[in-house]
C-alpha positions in Angstrom: 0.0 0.0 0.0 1.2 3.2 -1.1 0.8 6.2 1.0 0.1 6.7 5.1 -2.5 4.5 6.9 -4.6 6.3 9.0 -5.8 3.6 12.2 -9.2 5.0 13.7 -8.4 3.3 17.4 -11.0 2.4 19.4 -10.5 0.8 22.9 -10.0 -2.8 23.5 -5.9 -4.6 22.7 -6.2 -4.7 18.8 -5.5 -1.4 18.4 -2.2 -1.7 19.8 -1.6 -4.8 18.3 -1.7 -3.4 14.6 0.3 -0.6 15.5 2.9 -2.8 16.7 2.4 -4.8 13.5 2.8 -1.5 12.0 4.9 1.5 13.4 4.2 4.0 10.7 0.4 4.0 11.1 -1.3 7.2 11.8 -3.6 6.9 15.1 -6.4 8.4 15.5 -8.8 8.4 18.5 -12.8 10.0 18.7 -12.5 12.2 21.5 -14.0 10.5 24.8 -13.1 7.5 23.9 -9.2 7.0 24.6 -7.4 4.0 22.9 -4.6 1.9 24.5 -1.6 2.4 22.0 1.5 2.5 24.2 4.0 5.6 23.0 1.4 7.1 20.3 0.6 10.7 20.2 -3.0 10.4 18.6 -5.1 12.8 16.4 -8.4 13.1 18.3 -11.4 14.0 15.8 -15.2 14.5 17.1 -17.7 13.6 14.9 -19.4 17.3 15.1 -16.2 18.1 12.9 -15.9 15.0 10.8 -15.9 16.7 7.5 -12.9 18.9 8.7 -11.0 15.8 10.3 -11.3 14.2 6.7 -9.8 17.2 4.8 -7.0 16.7 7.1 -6.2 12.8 6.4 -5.7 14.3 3.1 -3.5 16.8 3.6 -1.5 14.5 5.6 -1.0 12.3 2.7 -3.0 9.5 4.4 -4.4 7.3 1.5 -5.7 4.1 3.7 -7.8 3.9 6.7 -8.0 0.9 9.2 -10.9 1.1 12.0 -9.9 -1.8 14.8 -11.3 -1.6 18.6 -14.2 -1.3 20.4 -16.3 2.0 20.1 -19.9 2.9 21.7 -21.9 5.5 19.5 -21.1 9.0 20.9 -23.3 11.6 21.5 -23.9 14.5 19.6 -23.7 18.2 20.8 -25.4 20.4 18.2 -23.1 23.4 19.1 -20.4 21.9 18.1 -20.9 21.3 14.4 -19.4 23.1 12.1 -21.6 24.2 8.4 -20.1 21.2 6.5 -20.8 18.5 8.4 -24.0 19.5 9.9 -24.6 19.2 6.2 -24.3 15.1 6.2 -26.2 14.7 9.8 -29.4 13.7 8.2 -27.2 11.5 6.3 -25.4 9.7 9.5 -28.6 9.6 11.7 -30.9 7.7 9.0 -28.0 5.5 8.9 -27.9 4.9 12.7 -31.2 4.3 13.4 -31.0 1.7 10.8 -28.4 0.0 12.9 -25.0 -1.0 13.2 -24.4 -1.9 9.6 -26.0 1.0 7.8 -24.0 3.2 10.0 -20.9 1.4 9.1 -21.7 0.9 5.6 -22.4 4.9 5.6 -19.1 5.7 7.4 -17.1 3.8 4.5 -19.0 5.6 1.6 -18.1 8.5 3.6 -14.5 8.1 3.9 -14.5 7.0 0.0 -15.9 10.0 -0.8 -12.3 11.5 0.1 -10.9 8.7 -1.6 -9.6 7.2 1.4 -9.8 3.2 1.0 -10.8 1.3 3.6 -9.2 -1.9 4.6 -9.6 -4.8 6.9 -7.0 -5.2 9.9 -6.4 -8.4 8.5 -4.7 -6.4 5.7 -2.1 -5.2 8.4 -2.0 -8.1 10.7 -2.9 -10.8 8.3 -1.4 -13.2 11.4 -3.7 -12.2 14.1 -6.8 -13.7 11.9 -6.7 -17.5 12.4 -7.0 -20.0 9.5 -10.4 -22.9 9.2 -10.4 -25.3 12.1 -10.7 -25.9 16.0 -8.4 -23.6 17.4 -8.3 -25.8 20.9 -10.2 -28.5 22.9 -12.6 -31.2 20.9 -16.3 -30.2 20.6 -19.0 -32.5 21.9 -21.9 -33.9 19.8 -24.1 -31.6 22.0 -21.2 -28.8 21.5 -21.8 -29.5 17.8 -25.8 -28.8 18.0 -25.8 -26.3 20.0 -22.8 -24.5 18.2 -25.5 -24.9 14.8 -28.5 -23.9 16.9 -26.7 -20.7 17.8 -25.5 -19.8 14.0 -29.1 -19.9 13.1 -30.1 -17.6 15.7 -27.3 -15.5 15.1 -28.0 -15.2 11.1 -31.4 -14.4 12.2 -29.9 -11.4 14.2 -27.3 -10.7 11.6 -30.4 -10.2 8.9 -31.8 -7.6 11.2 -28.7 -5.7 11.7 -29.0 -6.5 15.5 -25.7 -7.8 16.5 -22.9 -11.0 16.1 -23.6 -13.4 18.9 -25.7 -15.9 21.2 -25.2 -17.9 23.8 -26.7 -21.5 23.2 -26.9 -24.4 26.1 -28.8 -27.6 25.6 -30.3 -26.3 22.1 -32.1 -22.8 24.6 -30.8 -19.6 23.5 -29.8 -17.9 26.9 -28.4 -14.6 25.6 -27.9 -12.9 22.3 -25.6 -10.2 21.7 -27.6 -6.6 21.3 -26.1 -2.7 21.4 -24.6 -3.4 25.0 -22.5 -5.7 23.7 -20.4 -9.2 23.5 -19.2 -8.6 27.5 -23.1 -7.7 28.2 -24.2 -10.8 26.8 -22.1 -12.9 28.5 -22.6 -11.9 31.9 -26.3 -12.3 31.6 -25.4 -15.9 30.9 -23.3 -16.0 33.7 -26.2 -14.7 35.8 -28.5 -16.9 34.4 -27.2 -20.3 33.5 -29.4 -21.8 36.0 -32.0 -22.0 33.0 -29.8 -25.3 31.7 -32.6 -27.7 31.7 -30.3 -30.6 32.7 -27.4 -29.0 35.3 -25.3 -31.9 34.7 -25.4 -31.7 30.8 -24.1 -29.5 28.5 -22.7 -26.1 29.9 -23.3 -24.4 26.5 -21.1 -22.4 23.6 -20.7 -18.8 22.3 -20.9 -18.1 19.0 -19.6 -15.4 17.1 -19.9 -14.7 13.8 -20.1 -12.1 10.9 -23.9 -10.8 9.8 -25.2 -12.0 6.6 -23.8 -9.7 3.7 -21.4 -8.0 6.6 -18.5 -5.3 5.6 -15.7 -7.3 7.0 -13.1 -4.6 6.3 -14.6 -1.9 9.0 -16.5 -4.7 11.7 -14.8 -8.1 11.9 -15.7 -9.8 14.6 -13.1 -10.4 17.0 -12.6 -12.3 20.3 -9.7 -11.4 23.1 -8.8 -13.1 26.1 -10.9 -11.3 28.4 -14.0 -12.4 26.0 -12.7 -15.9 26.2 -12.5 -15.6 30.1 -16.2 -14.6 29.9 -17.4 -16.8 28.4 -15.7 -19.4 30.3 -17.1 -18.0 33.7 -20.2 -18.3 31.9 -20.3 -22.1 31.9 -20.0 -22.4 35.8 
């Protein structure tokens, strides 16, 4: 890739991890919403000015953008806009009471529109995305159902733009992921695994995946050890 690459940061350990993978990235934060990237100096934006934080990714020479962490939907103070971008507000709110796709979709058309090309962090840490397969551990038969039980709920989610996950144990769906979030999810089935029909049979799976028809480049799904340490706590 030609040109800089500009890393909108959100908050979680990817973040870091790319820029690791990749010193010479730009980072850039949204104001309120720190991200962990030990030693960087980062460009904070709001969105009230977003037409004015694009013109200068530009003028920096920045030609590729990367969005990698997690980030909750800030909120708006009308004083703050300034005439061009309170020019595309209709724009982003349609988009985000659509949901979390539309709003995504309408961020990359946005960004394009500055001919800034989006790309997936798996174009910068190509490592960090693991290969087809069971990663560890050997999945039961009821594993096995309940894993397919909870990528047809999910897909069902997905086609409603309502979020990436469920929680399936003994073929019931105890949690599904919604705006709160993965973390959110999983300690409601923490809270609530009591609801097992059988307590001595299967403790149950999470399952993450991408949304029908999903922009991978801008939302891949991702799990951490901290969401793997969830959902283990979840199966007590």
């Amino acid at each position: 890739m030609s040109g800089t690459t500009a890393l909108i940061a959100g908050q979680g350990a990817l973040p870091a991890l790319l820029a690791a993978a990749a010193p010479d990235l730009l980072i850039c934060e949204l104001d309120g919403f720190p991200a962990a990237v030990p030693g960087a100096e980062p460009l904070r934006f709001r969105i009230e000015r977003l037409v004015p934080f694009l013109d200068g990714l530009v003028e920096r020479g920045v030609t590729h953008v990367c969005f990698a962490g997690a980030m909750r939907r800030p909120r708006l103070e009308a004083e703050m806009f300034d005439a061009r971008t309170a020019q595309i507000v209709p724009r982003l709110i349609g988009a985000m009471q659509a949901g979390d796709d539309a709003t995504l979709r309408a961020v990359i058309e946005l960004f394009e529109e500055w001919d800034l090309e989006v790309i997936g962090a798996d174009q910068i840490a190509p490592d960090l995305v693991p290969g087809p397969g069971i990663l560890t551990g050997a999945p039961s038969d009821a594993d096995a159902a309940d894993a397919a039980r909870a990528a047809q709920i999910v897909a069902a989610l997905g086609a409603a733009d309502v979020g990436q996950g469920a929680v399936v144990a003994q073929g019931l769906c105890l949690a599904v992921e919604a705006l709160p979030g993965t973390d959110a999810m999983l300690d409601f089935a923490a809270l609530h695994g009591g609801l097992r029909p059988n307590p001595a049979g299967a403790k149950g799976v999470f399952y993450k995946a991408p949304k029908p028809g999903q922009d991978r480049r801008i939302d891949l799904p991702a799990l951490g050890p901290q969401t793997v340490a969830r959902a283990a706590r979840a199966t007590v």
